[in-house]
C-alpha positions in Angstrom: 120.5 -114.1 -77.4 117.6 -114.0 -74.9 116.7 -111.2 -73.4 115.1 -111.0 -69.7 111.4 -112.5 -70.8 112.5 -114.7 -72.9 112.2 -113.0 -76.3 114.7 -113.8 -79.0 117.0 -110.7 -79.6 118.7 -110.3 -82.9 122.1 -107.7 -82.4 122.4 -105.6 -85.6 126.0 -105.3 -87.9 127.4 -102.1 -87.3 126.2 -99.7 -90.5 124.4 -96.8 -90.9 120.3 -96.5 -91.2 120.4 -98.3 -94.4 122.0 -101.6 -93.5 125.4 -100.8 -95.6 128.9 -100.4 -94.6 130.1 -97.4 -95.1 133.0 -99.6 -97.8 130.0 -100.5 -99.9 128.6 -97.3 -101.0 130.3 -95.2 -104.0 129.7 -91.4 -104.7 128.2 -91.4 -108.7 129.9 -88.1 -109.1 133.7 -88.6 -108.3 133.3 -92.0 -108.0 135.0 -92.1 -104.3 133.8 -94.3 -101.8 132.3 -94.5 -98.1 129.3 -91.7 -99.3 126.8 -90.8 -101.7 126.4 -87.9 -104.2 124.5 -86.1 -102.3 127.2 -85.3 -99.6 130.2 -85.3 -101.9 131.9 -82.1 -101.5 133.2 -82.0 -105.0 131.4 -80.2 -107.5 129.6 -82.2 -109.9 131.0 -82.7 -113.7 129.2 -80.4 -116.3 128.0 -82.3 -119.4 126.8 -80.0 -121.8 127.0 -80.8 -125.6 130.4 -79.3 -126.2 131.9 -82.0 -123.6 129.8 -84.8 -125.0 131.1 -83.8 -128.9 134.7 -83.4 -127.8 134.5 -87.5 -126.0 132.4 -88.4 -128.5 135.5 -86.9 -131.1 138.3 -88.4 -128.9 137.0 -91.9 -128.7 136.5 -91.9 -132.6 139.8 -90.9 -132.8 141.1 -93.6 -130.7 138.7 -96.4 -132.2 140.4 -95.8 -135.6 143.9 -96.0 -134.1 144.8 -92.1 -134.5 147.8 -91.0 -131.9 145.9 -88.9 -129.7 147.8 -85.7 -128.2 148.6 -85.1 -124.6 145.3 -83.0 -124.0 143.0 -85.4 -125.4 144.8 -88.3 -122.8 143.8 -85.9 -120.2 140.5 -85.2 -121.2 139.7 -88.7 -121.5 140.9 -89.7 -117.8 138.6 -86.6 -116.3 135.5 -88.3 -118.0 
């Protein structure tokens, strides 16, 4: 497109500031998408030690092929 002196315009995609659609960017903390972290409105995950040692615990479990209960199913999916 040519605009009135002659100059080449170029129309930009429809996006926000930083050239993405808003299908393209995820959310790190729940992992939803169409925003970033930093304006999900879910609270973020705490990862203290106690939650690391319990997944650490369940996928040991798992890798040596012990049934895990209920709970531990749970706890796995939240991770």
């Amino acid at each position: 497109n040519l605009n009135g002196n002659g100059n080449l315009v170029v129309a930009r995609a429809e996006g926000n500031a930083a050239g993405q659609n808003g299908n393209h960017i995820w959310c790190y903390n729940c992992r939803g998408v169409g925003h970033y972290a930093r304006n999900c409105i879910i609270r973020p995950k705490r990862r203290d030690a106690a939650y690391l040692h319990t997944q650490l615990l369940i996928a040991q479990k798992e890798e040596a092929g012990i049934q895990l209960q209920a709970e531990e199913y749970y706890l796995m999916a939240a991770a």
